[in-house]
C-alpha positions as CSV (number, residue, x, y, z in Angstrom):
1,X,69.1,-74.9,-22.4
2,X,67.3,-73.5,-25.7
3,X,67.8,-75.7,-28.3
4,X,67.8,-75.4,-32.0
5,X,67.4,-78.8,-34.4
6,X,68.6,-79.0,-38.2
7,X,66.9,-82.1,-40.3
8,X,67.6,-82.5,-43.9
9,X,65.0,-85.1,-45.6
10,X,66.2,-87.6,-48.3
11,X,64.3,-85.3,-50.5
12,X,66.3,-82.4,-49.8
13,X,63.8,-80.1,-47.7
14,X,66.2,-78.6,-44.7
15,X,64.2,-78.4,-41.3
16,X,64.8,-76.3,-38.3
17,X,63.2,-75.6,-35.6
18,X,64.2,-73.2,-32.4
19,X,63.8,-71.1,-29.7
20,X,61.6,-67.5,-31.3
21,X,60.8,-65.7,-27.9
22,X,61.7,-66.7,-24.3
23,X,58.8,-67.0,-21.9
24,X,59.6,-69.1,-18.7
25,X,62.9,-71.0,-17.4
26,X,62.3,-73.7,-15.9
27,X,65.2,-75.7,-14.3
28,X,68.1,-75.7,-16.6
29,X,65.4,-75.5,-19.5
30,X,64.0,-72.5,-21.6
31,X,60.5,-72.7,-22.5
32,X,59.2,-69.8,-25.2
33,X,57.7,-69.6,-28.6
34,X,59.4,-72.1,-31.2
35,X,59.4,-72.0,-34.7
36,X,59.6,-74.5,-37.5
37,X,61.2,-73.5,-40.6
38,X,61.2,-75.5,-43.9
39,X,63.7,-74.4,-46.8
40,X,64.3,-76.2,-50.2
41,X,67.2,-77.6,-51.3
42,X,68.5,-73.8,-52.5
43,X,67.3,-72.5,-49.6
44,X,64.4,-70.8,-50.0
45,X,62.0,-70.7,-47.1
46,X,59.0,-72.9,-48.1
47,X,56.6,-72.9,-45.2
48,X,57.0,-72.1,-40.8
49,X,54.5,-72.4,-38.3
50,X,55.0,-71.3,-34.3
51,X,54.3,-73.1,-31.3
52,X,53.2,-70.7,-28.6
53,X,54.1,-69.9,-25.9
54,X,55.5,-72.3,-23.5
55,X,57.4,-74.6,-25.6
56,X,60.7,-76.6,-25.9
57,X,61.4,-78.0,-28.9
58,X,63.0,-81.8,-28.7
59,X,64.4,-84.2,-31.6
60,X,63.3,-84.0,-35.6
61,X,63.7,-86.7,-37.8
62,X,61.8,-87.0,-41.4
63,X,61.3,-89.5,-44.1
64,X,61.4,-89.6,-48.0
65,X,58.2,-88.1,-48.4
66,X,59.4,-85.0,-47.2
67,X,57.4,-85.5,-44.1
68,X,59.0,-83.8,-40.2
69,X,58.4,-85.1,-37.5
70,X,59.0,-82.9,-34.3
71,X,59.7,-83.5,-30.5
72,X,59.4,-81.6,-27.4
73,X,57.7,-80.7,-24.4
74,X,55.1,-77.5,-23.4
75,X,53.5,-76.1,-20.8
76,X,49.6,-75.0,-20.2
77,X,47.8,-74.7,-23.8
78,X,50.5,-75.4,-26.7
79,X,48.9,-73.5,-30.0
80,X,50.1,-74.6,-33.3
81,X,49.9,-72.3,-36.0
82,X,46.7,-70.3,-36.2
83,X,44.1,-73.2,-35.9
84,X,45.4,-76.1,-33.9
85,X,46.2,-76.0,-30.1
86,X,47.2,-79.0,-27.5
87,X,45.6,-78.9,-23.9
88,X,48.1,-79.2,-21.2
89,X,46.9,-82.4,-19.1
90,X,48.1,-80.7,-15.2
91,X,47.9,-77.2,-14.5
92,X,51.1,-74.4,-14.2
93,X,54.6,-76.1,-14.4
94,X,53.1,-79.5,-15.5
95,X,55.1,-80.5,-18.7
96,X,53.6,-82.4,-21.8
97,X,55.5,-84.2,-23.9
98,X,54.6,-84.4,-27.9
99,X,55.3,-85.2,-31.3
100,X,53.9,-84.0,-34.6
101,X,53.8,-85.0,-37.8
102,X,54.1,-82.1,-40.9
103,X,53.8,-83.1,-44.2
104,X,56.2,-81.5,-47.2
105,X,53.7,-78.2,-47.0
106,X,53.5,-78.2,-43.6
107,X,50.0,-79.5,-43.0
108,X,49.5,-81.6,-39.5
109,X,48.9,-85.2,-40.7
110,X,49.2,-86.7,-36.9
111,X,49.7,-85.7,-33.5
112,X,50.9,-87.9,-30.2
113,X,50.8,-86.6,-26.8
């Protein structure tokens, strides 16, 4: 099922992150382009980056220095923003499992596979 994930941070940055464009079911799950939205505490949209194109976004959680961390699983090459890609480790319908770190302006500062 496509899933959409709220996080507020002890600082008051609101996270959320969903389902942008559908690309592939698979099983009972939708896979597509996902987006990561960051508003302040008046809601103003402060930053967003996309994960294309084969994505499912999992969990969020963040801390008090405003940092998110994200969840999910992707499919072939998972591109983050405009410089930063993940290579999938099987070929077709082999799902990856990640997490990624964002700082408060939405800069990577780690990624797991």
């Amino acid at each position: 099922m496509p899933r959409h994930q709220l996080c507020v941070s002890p600082s008051g940055l609101v996270f959320e992150g969903g389902l942008d464009s559908l690309t592939v079911i698979y099983g009972s799950d939708i896979y597509g382009t996902v987006i990561l939205n960051c508003y302040d505490s008046q809601g103003a949209l402060q930053w967003n980056v996309h994960f294309d194109s084969k994505v499912m976004i999992g969990p969020m959680t963040s801390d008090a220095s405003g940092n998110v961390i994200v969840s999910g699983n992707y499919m072939e090459t998972m591109h983050i923003g405009q410089t930063d890609s993940m290579v999938n480790t099987g070929v077709n319908f082999n799902v990856n499992t990640f997490m990624i770190c964002f700082n408060s302006t939405g800069g990577i500062v780690w990624v797991e596979t």
